[in-house]
C-alpha positions in Angstrom: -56.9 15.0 -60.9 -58.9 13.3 -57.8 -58.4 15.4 -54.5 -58.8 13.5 -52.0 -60.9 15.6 -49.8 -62.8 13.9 -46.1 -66.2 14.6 -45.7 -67.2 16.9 -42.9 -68.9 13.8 -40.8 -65.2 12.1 -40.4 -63.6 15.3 -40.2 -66.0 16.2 -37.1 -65.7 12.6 -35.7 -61.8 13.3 -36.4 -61.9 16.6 -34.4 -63.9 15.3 -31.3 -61.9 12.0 -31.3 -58.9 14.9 -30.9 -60.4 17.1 -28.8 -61.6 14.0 -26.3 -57.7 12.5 -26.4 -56.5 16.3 -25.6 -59.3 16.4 -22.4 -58.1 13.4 -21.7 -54.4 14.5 -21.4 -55.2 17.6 -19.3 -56.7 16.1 -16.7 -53.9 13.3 -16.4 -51.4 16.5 -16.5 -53.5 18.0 -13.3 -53.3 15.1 -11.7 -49.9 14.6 -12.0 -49.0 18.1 -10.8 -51.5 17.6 -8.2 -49.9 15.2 -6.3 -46.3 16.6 -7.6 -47.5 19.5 -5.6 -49.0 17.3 -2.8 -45.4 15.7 -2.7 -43.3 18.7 -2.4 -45.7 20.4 -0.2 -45.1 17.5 2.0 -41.5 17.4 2.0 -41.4 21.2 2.8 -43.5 21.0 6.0 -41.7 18.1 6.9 -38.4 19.7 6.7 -39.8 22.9 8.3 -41.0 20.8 11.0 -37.5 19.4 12.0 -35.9 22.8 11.4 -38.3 24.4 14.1 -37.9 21.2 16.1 -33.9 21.7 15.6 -34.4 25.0 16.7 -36.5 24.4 19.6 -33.9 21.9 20.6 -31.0 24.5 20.1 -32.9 27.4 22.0 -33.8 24.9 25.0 -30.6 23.9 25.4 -29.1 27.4 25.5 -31.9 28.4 28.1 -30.9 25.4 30.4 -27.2 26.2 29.9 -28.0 30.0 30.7 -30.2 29.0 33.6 -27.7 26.6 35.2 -24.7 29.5 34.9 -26.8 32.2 36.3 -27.7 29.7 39.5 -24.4 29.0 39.7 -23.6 32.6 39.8 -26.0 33.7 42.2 -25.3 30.7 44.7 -21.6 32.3 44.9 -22.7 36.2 45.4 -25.1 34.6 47.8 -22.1 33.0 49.8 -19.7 36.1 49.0 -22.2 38.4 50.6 -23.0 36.1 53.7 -19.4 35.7 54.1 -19.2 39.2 54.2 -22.1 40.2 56.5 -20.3 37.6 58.8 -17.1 39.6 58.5 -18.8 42.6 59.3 -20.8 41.7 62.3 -17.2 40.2 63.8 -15.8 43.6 63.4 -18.4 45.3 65.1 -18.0 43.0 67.8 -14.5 43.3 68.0 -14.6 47.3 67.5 -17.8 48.5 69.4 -16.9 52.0 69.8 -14.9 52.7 66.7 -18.0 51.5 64.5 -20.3 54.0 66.9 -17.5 57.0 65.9 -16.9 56.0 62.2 -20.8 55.7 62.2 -21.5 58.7 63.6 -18.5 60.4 60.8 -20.0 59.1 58.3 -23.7 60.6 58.8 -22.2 63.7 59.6 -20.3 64.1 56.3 -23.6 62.7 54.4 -25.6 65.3 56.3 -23.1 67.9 55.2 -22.9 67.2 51.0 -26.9 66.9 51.3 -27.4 70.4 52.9 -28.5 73.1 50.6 -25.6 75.3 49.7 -26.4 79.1 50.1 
């Protein structure tokens, strides 16, 4: 019976031959998740960048919206109370002395509910 048995010199040339092809691989395998990493890295900031953009949209919109209700609503009170101050002052002028008396009344009972009580 012949075994058939290598040398050690092929079965080292064998081994490195092996051992270069398997380098070989790993560095192909981190490039390619490299740049699949690159790629998806990518992707997500892009998508986070329109998100935040949506958002910023969204948000500006709302403040604009907010902004032109409230000046509408302050332009009214400011009318409501000029109308009123104008319905006021033609009172007074049509009711001199009753003003003066209802004036005077109305200090008097103030004066009263902010005296000490004994």
């Amino acid at each position: 019976m012949t075994q058939n048995v290598k040398p050690i010199a092929d079965i080292t040339q064998d081994f490195s031959r092996d051992f270069a092809l398997l380098r070989e691989d790993l560095a192909t395998l981190t490039e390619t998740v490299s740049v699949l990493l690159q790629q998806t890295a990518g992707a997500t900031t892009g998508r986070m960048a329109g998100m935040i953009d949506n958002a910023k949209q969204a948000l500006s919109s709302r403040t604009e919206d907010v902004k032109s209700r409230l000046s509408g609503t302050a332009s009214d009170a400011q009318q409501k109370l000029s109308a009123l101050s104008a319905d006021v002052g033609a009172v007074i002028e049509r009711h001199p002395v009753s003003t003066i008396v209802i004036s005077v009344l109305a200090g008097a009972v103030i004066g009263m509910m902010s005296r000490p009580r004994r």
